[in-house]
ZADO-1210 file (C-alpha; in nm, 4 decimals, padded with zeros to 6 digits):
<atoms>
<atom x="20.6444" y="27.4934" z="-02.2813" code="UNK" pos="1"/>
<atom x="20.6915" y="27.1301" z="-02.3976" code="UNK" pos="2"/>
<atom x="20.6635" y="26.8474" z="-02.1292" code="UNK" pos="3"/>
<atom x="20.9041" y="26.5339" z="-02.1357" code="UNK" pos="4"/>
<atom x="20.7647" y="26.1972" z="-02.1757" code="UNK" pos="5"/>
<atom x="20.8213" y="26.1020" z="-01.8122" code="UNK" pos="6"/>
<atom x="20.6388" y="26.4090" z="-01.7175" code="UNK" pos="7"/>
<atom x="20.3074" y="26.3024" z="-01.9223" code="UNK" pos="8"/>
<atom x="20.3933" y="25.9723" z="-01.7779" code="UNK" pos="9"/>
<atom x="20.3860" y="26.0943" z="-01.4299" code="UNK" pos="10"/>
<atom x="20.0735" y="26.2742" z="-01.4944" code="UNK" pos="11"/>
<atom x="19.8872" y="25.9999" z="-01.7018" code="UNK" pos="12"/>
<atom x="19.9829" y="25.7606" z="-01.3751" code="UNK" pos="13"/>
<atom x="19.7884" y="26.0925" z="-01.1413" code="UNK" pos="14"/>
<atom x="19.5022" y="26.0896" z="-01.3312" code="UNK" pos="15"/>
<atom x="19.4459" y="25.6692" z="-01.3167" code="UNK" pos="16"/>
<atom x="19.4866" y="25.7149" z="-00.9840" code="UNK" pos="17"/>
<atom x="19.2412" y="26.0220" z="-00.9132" code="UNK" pos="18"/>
<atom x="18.9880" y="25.8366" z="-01.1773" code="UNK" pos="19"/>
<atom x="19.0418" y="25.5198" z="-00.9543" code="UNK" pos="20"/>
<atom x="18.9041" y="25.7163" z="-00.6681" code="UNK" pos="21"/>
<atom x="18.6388" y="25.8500" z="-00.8271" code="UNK" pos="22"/>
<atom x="18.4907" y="25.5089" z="-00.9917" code="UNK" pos="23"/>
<atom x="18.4660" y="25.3999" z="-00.5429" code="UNK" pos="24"/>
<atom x="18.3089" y="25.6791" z="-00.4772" code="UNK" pos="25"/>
<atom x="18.0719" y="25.6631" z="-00.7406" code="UNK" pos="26"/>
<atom x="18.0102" y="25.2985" z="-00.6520" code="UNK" pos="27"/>
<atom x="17.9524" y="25.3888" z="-00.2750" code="UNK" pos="28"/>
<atom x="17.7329" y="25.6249" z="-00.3884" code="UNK" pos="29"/>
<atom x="17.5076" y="25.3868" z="-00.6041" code="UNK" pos="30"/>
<atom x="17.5327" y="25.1492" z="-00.3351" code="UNK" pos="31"/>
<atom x="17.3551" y="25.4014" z="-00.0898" code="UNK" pos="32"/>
<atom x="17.1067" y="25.5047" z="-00.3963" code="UNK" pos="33"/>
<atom x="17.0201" y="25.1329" z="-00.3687" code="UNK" pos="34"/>
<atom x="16.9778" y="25.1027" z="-00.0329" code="UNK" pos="35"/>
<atom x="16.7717" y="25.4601" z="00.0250" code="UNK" pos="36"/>
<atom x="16.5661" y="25.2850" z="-00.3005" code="UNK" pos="37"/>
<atom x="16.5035" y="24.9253" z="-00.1014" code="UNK" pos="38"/>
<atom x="16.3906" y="25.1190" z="00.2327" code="UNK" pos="39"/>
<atom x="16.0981" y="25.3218" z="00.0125" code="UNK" pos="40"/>
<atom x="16.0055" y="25.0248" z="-00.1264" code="UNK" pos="41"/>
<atom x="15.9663" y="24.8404" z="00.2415" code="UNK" pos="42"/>
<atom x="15.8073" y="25.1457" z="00.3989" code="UNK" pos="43"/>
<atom x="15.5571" y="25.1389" z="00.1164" code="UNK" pos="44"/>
<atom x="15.4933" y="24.8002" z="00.1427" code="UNK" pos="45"/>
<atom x="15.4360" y="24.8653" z="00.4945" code="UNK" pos="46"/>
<atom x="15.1959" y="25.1112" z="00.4027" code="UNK" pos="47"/>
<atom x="14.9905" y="24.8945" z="00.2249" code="UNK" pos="48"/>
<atom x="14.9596" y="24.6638" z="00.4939" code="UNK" pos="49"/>
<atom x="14.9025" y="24.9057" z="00.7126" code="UNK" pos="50"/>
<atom x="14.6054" y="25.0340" z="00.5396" code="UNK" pos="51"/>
<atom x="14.4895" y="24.6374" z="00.4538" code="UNK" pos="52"/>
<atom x="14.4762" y="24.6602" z="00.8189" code="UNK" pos="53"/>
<atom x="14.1775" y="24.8127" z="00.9217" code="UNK" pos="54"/>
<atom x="14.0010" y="24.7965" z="01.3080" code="UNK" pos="55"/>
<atom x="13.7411" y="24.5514" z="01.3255" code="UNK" pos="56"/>
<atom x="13.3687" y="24.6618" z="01.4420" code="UNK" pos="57"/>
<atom x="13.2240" y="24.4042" z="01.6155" code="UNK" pos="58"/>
</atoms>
């Protein structure tokens, strides 16, 4: 079974299309690695304040 040039075409065309897709997902995805990655980073800092922070006996 022997496909015509169009028909590789058609398919080469598919597959830029699907691997289009799949580069914005994978950049959506990196973008919410990024974010989860920033909120750690503030919640520990937070924790280290918190624990700076300790009650005062006067």
């Amino acid at each position: 079974m022997s496909l015509s040039k169009k028909d590789l075409l058609g398919k080469k065309e598919a597959l830029l299309k699907q691997l289009g897709g799949l580069q914005k997902q994978l950049y959506n995805v990196e973008g919410a690695v990024m974010f989860i990655d920033l909120e750690i980073k503030k919640m520990k800092e937070q924790e280290v304040i918190d624990v700076g922070k300790s009650p005062r006996i006067d």
